[in-house]
C-alpha positions in Angstrom: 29.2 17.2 -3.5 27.3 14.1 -3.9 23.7 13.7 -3.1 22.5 11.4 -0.8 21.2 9.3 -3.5 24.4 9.2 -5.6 26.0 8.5 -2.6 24.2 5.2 -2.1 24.3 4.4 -4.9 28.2 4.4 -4.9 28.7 2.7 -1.9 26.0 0.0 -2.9 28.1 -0.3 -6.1 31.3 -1.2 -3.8 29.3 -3.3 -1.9 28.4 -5.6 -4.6 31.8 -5.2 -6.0 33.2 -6.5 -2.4 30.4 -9.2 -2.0 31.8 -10.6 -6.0 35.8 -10.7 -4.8 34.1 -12.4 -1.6 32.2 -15.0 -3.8 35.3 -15.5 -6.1 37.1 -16.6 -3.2 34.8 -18.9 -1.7 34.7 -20.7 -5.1 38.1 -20.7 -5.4 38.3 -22.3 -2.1 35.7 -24.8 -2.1 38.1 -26.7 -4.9 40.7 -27.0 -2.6 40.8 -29.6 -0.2 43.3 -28.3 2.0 41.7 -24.7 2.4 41.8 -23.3 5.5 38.6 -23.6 7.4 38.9 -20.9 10.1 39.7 -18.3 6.9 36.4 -20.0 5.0 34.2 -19.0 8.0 35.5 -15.5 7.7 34.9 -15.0 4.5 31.5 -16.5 5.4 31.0 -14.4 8.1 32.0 -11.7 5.6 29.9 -12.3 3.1 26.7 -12.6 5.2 27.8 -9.0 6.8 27.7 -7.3 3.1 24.9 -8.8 2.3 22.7 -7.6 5.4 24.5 -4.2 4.8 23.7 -4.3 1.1 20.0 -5.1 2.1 19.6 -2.1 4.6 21.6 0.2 1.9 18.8 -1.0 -0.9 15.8 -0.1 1.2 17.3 2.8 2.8 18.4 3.7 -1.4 14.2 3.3 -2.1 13.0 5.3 0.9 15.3 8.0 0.1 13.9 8.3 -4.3 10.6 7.4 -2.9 11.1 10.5 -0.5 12.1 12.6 -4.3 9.5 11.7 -5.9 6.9 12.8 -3.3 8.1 15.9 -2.6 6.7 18.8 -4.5 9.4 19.6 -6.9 8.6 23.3 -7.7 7.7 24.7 -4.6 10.9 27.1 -3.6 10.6 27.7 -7.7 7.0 28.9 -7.7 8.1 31.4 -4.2 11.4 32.0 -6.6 8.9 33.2 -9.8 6.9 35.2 -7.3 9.5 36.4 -5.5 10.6 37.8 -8.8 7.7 38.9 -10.4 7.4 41.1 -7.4 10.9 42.7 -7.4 10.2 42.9 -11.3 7.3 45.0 -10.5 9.1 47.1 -7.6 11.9 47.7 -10.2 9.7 48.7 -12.9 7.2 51.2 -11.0 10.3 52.5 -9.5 12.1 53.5 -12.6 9.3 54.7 -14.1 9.1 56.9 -11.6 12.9 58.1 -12.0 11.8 58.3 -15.4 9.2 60.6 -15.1 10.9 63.1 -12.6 13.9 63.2 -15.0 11.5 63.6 -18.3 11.1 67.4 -16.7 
């Protein structure tokens, strides 16, 4: 399972994979005089719509590490090490107490 981060990540990666084919094209085209200009639009049209996604997938890529960064890291961990220091202590008055009734 990805996280979301990795998973934008990826998909931004295909994007700008995508948005180079799209570029490659349009060069390729724009040395031929007999392209067709209804496909040239598309591929315009194209390109703009990657790179407005690309653009919203960036920022919402920052908000999402800014969000990691700000967020206390070790807070279930400190309730984990206190959750288990008080087990620990449960366990350990509890057999020493079976220990004690069996010493007899």
């Amino acid at each position: 399972m990805y996280t979301k981060i990795e998973s934008l990540e990826r998909d931004i990666e295909r994007l700008k994979n995508s948005l180079n084919e799209i570029e490659c094209k349009l060069r390729a085209m724009d040395n031929d005089a007999n392209c067709d200009h209804g496909l040239l639009k598309n591929y315009i049209k194209e390109k703009n719509e990657i790179m407005s996604l690309l653009d919203s997938m960036s920022k919402q890529l920052e908000e999402e590490e800014h969000k990691c960064k700000s967020k206390p890291r070790d807070h279930h961990d400190n309730a984990s090490k206190e959750e288990y220091e008080r087990r620990n202590r449960m366990y350990s008055s509890v057999r020493s107490s079976y220990l004690k009734l069996n010493d007899n």
